[in-house]
N, CA, C and O atoms as CSV, one atom per row, in Angstrom:
chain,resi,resn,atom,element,x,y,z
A,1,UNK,N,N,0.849,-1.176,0.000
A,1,UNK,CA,C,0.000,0.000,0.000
A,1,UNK,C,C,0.893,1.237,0.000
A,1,UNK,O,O,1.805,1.422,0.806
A,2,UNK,N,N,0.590,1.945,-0.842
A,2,UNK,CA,C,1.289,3.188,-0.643
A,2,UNK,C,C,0.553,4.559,0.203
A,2,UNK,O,O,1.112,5.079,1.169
A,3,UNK,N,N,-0.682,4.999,-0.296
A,3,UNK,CA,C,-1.325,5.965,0.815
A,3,UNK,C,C,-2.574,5.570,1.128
A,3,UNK,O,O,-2.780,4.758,0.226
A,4,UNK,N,N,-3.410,5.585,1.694
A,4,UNK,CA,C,-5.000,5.188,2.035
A,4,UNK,C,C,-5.650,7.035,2.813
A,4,UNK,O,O,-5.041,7.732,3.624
A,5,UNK,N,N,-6.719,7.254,2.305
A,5,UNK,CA,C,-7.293,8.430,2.704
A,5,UNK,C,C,-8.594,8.232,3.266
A,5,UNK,O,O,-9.504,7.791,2.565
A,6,UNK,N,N,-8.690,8.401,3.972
A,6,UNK,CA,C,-10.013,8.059,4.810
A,6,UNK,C,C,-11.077,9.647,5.019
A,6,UNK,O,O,-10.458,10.644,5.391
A,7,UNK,N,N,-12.268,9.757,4.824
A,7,UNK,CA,C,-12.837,10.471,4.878
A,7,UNK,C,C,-13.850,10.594,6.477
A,7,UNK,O,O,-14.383,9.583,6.935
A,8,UNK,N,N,-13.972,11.887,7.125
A,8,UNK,CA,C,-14.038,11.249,8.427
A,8,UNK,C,C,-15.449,12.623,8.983
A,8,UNK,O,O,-15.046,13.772,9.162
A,9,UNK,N,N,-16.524,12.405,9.128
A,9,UNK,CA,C,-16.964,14.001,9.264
A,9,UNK,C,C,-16.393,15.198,10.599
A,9,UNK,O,O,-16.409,16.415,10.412
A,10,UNK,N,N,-15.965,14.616,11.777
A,10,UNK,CA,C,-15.355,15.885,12.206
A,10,UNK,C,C,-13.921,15.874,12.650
A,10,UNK,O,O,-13.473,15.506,13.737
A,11,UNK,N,N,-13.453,16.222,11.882
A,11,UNK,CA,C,-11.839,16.091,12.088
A,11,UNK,C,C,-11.077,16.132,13.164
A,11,UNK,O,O,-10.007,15.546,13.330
A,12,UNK,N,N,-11.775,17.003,14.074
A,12,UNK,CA,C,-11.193,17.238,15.604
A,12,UNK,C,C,-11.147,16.279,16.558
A,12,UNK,O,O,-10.283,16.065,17.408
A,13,UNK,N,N,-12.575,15.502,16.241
A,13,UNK,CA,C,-13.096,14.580,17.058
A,13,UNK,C,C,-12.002,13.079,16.402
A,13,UNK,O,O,-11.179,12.449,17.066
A,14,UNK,N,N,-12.280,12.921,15.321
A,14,UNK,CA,C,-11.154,11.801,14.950
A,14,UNK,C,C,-9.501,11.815,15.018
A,14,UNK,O,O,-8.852,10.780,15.172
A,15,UNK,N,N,-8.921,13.095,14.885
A,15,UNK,CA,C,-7.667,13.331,15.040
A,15,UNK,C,C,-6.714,12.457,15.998
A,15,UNK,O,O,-5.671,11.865,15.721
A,16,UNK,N,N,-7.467,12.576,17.314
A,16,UNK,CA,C,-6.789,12.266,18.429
A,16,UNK,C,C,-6.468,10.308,18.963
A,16,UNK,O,O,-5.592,9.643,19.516
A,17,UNK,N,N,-8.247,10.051,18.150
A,17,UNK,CA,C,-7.980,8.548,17.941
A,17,UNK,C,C,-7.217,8.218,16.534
A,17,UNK,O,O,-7.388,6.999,16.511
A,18,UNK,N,N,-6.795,8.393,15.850
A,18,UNK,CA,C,-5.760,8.296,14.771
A,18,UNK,C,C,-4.382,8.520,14.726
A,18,UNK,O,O,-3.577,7.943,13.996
A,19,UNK,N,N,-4.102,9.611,15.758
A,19,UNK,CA,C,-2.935,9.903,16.936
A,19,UNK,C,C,-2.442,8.708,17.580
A,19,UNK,O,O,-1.288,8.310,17.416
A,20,UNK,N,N,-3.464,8.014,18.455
A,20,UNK,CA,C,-2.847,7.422,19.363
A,20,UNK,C,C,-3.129,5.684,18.436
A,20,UNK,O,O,-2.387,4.706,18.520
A,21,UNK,N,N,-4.193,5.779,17.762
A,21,UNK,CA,C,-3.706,4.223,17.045
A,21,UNK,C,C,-2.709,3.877,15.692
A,21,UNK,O,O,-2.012,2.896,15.431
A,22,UNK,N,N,-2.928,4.912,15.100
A,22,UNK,CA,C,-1.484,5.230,14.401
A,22,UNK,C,C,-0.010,5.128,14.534
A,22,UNK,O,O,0.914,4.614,13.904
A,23,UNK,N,N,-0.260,6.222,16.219
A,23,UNK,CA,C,0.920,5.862,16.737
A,23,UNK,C,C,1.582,5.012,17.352
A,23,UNK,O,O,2.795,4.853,17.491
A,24,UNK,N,N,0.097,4.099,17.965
A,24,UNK,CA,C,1.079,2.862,18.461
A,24,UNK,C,C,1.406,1.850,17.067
A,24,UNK,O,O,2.285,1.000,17.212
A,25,UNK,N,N,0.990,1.907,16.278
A,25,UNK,CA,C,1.104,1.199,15.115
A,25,UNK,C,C,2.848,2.074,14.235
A,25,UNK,O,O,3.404,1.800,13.171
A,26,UNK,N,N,3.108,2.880,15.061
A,26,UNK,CA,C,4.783,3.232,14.285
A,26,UNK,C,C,4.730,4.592,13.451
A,26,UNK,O,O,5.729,5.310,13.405
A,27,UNK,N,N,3.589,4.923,12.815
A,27,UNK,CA,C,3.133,6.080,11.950
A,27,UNK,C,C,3.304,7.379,13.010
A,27,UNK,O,O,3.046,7.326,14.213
A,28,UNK,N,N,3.683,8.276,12.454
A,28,UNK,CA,C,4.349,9.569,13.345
A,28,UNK,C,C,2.998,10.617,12.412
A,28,UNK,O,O,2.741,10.287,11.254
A,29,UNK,N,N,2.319,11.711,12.992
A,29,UNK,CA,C,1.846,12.782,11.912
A,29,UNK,C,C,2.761,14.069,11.281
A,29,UNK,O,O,3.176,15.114,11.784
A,30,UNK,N,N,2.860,13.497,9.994
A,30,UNK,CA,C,3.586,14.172,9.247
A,30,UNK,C,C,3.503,15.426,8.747
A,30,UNK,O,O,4.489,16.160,8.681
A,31,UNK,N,N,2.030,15.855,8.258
A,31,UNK,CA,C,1.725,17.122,7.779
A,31,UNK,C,C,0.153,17.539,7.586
A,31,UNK,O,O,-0.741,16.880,7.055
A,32,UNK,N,N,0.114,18.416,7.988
A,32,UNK,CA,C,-1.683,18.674,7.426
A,32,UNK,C,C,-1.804,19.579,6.949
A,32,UNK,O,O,-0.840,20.337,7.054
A,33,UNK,N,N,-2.835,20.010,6.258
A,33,UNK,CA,C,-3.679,21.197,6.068
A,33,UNK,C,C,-4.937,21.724,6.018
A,33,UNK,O,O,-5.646,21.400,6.971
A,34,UNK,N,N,-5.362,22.336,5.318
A,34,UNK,CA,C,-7.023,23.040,5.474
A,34,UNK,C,C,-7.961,21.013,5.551
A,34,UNK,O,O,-7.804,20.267,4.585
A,35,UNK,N,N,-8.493,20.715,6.344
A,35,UNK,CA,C,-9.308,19.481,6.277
A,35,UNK,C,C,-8.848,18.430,5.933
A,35,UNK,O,O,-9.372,17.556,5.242
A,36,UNK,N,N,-7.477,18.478,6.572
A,36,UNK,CA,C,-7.037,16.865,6.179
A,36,UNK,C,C,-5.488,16.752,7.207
A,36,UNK,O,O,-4.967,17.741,7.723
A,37,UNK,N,N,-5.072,15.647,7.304
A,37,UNK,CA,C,-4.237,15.590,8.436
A,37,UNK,C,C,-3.605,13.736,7.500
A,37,UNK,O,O,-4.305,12.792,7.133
A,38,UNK,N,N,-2.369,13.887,7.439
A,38,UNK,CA,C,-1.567,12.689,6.801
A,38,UNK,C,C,-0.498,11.902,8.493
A,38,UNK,O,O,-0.048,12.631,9.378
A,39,UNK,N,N,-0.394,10.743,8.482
A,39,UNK,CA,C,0.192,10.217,9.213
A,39,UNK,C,C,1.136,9.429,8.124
A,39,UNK,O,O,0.609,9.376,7.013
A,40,UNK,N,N,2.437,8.801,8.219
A,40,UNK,CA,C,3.382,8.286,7.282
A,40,UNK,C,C,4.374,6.902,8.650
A,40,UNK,O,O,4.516,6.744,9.862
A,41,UNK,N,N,4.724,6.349,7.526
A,41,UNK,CA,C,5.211,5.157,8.266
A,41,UNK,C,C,6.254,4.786,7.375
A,41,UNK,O,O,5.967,4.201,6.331
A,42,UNK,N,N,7.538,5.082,7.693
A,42,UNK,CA,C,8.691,4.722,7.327
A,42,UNK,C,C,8.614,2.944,6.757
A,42,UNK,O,O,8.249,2.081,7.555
A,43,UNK,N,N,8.969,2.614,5.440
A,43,UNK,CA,C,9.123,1.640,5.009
A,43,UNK,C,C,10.471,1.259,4.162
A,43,UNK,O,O,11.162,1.894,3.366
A,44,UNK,N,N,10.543,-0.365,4.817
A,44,UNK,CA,C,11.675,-0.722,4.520
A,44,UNK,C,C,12.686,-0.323,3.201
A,44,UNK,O,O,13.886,-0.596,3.156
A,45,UNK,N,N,11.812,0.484,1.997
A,45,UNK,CA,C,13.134,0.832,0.936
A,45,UNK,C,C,13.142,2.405,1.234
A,45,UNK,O,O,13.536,3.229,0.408
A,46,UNK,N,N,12.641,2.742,2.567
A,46,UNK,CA,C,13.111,4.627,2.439
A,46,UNK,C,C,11.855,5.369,1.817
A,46,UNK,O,O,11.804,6.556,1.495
A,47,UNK,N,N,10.824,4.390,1.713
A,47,UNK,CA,C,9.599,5.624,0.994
A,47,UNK,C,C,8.552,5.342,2.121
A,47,UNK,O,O,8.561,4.317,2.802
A,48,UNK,N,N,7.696,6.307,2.239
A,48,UNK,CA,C,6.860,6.234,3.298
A,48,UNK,C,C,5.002,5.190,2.840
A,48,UNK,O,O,4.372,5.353,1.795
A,49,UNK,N,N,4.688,4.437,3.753
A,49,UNK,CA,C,3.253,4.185,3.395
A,49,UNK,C,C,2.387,5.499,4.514
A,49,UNK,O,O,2.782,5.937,5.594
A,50,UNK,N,N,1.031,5.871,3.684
A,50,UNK,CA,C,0.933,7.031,4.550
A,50,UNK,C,C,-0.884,6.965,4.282
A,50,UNK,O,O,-1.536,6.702,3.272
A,51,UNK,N,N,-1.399,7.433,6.055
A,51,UNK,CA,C,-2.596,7.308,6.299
A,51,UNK,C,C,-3.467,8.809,6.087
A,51,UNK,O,O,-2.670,9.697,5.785
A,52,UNK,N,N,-4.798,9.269,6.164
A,52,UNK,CA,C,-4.587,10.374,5.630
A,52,UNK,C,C,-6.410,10.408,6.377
A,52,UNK,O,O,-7.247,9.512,6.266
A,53,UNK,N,N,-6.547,11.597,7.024
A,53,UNK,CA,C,-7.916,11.652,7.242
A,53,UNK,C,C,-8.369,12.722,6.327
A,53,UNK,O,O,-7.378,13.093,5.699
A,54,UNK,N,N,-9.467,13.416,5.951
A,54,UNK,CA,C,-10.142,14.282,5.235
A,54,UNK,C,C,-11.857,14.542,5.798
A,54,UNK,O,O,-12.721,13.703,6.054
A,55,UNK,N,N,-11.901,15.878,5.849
A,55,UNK,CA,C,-13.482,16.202,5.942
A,55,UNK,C,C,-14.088,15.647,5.072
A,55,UNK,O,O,-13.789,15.322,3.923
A,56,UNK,N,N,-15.030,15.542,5.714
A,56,UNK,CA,C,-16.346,15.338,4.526
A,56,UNK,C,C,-16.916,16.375,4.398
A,56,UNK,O,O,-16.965,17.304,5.204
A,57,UNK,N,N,-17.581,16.257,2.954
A,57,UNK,CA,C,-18.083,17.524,2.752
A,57,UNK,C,C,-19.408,17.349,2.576
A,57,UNK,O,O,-19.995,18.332,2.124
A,58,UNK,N,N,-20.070,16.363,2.804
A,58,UNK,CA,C,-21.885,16.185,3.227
A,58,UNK,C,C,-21.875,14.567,4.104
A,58,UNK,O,O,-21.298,13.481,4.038
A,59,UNK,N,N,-22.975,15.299,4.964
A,59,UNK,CA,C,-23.073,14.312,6.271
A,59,UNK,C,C,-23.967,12.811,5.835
A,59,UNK,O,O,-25.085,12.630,5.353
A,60,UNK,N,N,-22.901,11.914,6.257
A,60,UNK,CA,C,-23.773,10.691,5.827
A,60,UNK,C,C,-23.131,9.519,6.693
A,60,UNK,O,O,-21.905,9.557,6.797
A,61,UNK,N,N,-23.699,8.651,7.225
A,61,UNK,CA,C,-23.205,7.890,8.058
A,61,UNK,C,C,-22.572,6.640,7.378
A,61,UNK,O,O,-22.980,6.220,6.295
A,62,UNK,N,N,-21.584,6.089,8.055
A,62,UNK,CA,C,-20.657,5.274,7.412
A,62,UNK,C,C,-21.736,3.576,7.340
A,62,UNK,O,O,-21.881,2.914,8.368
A,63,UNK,N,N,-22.161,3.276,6.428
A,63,UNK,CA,C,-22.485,1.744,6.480
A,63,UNK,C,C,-21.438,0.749,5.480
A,63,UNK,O,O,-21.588,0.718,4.258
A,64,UNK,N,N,-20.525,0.069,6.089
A,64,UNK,CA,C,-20.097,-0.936,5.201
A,64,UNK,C,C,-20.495,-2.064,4.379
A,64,UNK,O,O,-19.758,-2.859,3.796
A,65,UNK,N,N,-21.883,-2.021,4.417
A,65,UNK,CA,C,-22.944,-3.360,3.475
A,65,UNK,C,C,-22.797,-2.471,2.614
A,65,UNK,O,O,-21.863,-2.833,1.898
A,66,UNK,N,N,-23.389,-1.034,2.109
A,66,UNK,CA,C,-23.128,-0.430,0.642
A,66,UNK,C,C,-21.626,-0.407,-0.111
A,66,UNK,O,O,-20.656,-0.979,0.386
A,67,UNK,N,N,-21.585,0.132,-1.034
A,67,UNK,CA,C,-20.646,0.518,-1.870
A,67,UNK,C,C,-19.732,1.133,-1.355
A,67,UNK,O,O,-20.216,2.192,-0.956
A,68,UNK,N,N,-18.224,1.071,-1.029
A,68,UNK,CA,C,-17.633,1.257,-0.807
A,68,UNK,C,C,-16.575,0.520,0.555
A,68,UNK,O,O,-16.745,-0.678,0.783
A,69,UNK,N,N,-15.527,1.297,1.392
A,69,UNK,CA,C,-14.723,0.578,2.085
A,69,UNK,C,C,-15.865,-0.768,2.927
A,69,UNK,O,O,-17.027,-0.527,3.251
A,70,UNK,N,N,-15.241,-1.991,3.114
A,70,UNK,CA,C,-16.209,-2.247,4.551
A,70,UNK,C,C,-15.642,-2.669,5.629
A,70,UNK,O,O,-16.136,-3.090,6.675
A,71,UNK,N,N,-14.057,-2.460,5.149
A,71,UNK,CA,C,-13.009,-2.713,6.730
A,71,UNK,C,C,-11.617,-2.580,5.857
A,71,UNK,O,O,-11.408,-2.848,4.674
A,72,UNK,N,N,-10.591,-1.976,7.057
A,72,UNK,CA,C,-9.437,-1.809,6.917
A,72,UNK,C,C,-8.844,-2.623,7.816
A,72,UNK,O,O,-9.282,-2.692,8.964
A,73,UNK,N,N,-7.605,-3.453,7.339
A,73,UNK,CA,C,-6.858,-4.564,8.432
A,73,UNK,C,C,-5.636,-4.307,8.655
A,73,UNK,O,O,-5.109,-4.612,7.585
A,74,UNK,N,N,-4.661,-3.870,9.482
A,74,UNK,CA,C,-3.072,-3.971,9.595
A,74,UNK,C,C,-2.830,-4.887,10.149
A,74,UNK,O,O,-3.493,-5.455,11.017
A,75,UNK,N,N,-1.440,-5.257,9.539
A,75,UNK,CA,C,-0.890,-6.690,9.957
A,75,UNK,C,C,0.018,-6.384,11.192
A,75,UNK,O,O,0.817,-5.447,11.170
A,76,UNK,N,N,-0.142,-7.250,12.319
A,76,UNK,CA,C,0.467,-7.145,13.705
A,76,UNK,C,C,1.623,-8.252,13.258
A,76,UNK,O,O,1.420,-9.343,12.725
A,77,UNK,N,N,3.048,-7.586,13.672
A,77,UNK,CA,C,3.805,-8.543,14.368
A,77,UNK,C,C,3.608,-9.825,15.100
A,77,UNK,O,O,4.368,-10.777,14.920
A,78,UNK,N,N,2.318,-9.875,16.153
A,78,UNK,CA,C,2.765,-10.820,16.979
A,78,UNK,C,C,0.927,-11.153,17.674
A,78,UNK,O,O,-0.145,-10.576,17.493
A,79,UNK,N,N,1.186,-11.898,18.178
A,79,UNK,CA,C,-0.332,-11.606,19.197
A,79,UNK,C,C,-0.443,-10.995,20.153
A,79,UNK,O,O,-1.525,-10.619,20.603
A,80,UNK,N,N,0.790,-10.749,20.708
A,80,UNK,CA,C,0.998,-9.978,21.885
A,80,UNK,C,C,0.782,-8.369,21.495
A,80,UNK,O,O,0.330,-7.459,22.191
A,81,UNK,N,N,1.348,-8.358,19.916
A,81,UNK,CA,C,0.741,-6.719,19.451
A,81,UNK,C,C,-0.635,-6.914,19.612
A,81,UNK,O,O,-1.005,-6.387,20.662
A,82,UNK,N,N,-1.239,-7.274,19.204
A,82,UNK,CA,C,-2.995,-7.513,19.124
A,82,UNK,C,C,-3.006,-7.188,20.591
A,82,UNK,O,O,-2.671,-6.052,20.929
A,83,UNK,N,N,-3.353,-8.062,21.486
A,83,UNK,CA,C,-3.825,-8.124,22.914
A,83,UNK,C,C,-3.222,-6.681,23.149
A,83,UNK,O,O,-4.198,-6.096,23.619
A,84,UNK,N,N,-2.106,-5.682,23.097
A,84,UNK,CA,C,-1.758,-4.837,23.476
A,84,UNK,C,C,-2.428,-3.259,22.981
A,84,UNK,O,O,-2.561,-2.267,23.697
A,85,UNK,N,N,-2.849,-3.442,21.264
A,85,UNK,CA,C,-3.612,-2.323,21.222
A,85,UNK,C,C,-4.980,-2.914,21.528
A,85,UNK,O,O,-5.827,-2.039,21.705
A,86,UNK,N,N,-5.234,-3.625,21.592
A,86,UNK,CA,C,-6.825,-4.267,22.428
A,86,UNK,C,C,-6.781,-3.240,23.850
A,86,UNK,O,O,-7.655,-2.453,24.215
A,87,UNK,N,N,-5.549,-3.521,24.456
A,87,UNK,CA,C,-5.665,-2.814,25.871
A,87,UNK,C,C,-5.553,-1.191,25.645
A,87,UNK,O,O,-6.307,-0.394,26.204
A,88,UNK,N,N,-4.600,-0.856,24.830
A,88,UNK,CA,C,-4.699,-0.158,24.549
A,88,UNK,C,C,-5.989,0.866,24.149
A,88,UNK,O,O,-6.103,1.931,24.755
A,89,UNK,N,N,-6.886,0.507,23.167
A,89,UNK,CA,C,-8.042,0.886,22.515
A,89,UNK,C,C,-9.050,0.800,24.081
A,89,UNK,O,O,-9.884,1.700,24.185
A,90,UNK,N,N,-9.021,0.382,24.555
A,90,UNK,CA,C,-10.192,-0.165,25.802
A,90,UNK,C,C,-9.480,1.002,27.039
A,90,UNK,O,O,-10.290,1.273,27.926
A,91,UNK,N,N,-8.453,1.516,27.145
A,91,UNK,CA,C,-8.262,2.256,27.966
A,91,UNK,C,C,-8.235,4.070,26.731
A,91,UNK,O,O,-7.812,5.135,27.180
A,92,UNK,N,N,-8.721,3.928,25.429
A,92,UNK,CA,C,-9.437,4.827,24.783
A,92,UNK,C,C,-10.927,5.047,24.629
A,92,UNK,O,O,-11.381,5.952,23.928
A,93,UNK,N,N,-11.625,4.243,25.265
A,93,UNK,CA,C,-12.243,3.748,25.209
A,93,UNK,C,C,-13.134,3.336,24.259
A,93,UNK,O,O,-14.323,3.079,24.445
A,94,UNK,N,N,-12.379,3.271,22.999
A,94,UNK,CA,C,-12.618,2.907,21.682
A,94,UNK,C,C,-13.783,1.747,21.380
A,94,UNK,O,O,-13.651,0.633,21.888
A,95,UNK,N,N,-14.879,2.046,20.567
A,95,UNK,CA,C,-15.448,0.804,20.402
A,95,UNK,C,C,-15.149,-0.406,20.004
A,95,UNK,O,O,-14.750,-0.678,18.872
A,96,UNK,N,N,-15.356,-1.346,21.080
A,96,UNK,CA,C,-14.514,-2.721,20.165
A,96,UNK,C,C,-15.088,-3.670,19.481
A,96,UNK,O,O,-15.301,-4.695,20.129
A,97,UNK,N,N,-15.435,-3.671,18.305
A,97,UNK,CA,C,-16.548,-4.690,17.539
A,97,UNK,C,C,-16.409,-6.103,18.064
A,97,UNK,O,O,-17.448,-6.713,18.312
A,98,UNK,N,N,-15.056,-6.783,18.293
A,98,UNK,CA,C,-14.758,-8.165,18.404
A,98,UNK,C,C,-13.387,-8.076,18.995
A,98,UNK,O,O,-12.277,-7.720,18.599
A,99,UNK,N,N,-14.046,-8.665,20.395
A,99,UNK,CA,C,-12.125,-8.762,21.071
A,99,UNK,C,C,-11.253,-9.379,20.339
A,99,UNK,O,O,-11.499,-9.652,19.164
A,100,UNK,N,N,-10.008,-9.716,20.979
A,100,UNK,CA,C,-9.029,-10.496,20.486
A,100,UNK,C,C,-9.464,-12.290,20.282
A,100,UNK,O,O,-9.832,-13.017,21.204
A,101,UNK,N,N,-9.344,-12.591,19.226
A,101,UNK,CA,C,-9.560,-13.916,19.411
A,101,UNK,C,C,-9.224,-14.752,17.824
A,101,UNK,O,O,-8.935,-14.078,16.836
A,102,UNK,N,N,-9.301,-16.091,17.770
A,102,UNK,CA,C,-8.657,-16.949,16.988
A,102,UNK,C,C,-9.962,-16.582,16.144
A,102,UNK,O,O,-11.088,-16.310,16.561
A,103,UNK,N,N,-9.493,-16.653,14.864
A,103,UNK,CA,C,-10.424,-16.939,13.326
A,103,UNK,C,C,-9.730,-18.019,12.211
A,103,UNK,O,O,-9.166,-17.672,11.173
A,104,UNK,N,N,-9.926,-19.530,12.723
A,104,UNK,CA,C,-9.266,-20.581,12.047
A,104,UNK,C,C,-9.929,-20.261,10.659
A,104,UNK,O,O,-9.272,-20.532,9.654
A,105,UNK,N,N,-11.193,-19.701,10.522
A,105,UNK,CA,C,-11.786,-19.952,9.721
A,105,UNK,C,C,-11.354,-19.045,8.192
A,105,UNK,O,O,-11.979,-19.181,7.141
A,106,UNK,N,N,-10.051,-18.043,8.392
A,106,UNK,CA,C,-9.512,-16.713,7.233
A,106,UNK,C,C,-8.379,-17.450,7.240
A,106,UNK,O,O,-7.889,-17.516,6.113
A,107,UNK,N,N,-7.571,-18.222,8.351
A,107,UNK,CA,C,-6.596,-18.956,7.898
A,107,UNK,C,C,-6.104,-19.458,9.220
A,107,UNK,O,O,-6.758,-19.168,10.221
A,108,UNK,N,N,-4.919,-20.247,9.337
A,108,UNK,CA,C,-4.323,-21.050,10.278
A,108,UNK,C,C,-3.960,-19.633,11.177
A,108,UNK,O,O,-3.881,-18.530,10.637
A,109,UNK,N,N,-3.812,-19.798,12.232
A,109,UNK,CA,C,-3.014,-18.986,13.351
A,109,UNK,C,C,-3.782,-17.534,13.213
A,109,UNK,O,O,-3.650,-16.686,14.096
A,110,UNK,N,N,-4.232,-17.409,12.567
A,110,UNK,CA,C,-4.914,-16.015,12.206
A,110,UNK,C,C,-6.043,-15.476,13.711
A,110,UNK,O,O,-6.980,-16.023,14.292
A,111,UNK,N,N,-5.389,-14.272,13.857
A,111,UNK,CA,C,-5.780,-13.899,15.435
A,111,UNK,C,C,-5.915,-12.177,15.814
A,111,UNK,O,O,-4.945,-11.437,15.980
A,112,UNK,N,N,-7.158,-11.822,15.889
A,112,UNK,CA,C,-7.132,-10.338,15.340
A,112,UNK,C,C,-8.531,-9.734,16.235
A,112,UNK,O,O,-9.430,-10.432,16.705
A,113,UNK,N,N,-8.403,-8.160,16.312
A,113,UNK,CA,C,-9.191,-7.524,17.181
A,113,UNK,C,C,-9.861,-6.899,16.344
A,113,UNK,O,O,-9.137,-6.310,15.542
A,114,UNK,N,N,-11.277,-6.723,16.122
A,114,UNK,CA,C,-11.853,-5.595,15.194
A,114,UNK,C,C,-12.313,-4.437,16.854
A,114,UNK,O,O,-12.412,-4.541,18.077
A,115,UNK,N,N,-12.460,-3.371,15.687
A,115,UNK,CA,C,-12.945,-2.175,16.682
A,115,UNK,C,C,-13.505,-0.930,15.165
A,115,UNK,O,O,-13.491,-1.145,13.953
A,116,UNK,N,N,-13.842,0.045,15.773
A,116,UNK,CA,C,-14.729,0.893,14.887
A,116,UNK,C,C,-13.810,2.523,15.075
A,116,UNK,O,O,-13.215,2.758,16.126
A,117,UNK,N,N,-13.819,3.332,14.139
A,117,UNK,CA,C,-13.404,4.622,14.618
A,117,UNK,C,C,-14.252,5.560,15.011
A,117,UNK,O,O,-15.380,5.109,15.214
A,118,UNK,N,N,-14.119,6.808,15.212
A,118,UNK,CA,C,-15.139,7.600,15.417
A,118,UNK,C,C,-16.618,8.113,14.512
A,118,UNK,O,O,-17.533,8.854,14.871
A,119,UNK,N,N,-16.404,7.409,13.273
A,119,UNK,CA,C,-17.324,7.478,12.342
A,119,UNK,C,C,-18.013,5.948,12.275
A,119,UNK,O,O,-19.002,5.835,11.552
A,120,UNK,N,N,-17.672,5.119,12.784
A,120,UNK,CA,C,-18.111,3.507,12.608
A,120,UNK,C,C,-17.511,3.199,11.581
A,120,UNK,O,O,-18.032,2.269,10.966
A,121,UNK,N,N,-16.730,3.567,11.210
A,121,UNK,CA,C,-15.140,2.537,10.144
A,121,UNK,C,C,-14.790,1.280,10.918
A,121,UNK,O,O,-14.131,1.199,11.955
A,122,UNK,N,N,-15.384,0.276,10.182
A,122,UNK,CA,C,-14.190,-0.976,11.246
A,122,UNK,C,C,-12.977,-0.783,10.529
A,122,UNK,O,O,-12.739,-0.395,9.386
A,123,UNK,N,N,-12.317,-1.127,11.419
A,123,UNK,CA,C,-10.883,-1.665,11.877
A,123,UNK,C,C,-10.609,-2.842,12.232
A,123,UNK,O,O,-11.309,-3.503,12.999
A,124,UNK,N,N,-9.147,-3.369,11.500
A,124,UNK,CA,C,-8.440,-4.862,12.330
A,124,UNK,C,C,-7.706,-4.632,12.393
A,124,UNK,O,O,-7.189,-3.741,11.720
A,125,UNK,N,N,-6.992,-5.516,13.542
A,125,UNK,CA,C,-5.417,-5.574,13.330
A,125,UNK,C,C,-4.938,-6.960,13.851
A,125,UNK,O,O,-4.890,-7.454,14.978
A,126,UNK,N,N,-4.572,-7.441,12.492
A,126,UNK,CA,C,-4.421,-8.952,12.728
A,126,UNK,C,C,-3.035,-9.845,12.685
A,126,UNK,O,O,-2.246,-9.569,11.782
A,127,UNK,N,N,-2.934,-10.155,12.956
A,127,UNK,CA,C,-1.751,-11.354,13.412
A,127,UNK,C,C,-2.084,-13.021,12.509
A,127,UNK,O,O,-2.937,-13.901,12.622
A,128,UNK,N,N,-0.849,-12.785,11.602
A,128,UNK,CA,C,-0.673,-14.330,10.697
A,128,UNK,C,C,0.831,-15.008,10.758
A,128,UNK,O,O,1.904,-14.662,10.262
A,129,UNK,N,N,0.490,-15.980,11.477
A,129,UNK,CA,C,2.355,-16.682,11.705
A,129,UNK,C,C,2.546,-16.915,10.577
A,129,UNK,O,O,1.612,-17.495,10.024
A,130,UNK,N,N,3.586,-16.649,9.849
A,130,UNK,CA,C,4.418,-16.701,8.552
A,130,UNK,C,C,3.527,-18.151,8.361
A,130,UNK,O,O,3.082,-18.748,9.341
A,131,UNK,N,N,3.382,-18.509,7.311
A,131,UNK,CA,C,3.285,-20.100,6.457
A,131,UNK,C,C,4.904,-21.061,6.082
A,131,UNK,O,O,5.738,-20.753,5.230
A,132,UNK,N,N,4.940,-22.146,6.946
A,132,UNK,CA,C,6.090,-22.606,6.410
A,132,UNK,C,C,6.109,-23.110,4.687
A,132,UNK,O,O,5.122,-23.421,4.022
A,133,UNK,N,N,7.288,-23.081,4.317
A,133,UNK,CA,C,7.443,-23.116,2.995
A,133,UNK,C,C,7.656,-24.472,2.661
A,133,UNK,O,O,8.294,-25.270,3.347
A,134,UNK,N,N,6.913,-24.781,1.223
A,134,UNK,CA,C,6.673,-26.124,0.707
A,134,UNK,C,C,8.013,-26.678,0.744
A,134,UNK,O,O,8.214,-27.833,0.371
């Protein structure tokens, strides 16, 4: 992925949870301007992958059954990352769609927290032990 832009209706109100889950996720905020605010995450060849909120410019509530996003997933290091922004998010008191827990059923070892942002965007952040090689 190179940038993802998320559209969010009040910027003030989302800023601060994008701050702190961003930031525990490694992403620093890089730059903003008039209705929009970019977070960036140093990647391994020196170019940045970069997150990006934006106003909306007419009010409409987020449903993921229509057209468009219906979840965003980052990949955790470990399970212990998971369980940690779990604690994390819960002492934000972030909504949490689905604690931490096993989903044999997306793949082997696969182990992940959904939660929602301030607009009802889900969110994951999931954990996959490498696949040993044939």
């Amino acid at each position: 992925m190179h940038h993802l832009d998320l559209t969010v209706q009040d910027l003030a109100r989302s800023a601060p949870f994008y701050d702190s889950v961003l930031g525990f996720m490694g992403y620093r905020r890089a730059k903003s301007g008039d209705g929009w605010i970019d977070w960036d995450l140093p990647t391994a060849d020196g170019s940045d992958c970069s997150i990006a909120i934006r106003r909306a410019h007419r009010e409409r509530a987020h449903d993921r059954y229509t057209t468009g996003l219906h979840h965003f997933a980052w990949a955790a290091a470990s399970r212990n990352d998971v369980d940690r922004l779990y604690a994390h998010l819960q002492k934000l008191g972030v909504t949490i769609l689905d604690a931490p827990a096993d989903y044999p059923q997306y793949r082997a070892g696969y182990y992940a927290v959904f939660f929602a942002d301030p607009d009802g965007l889900k969110l994951e952040f999931a954990y996959t032990p490498a696949t040993p090689a044939d």
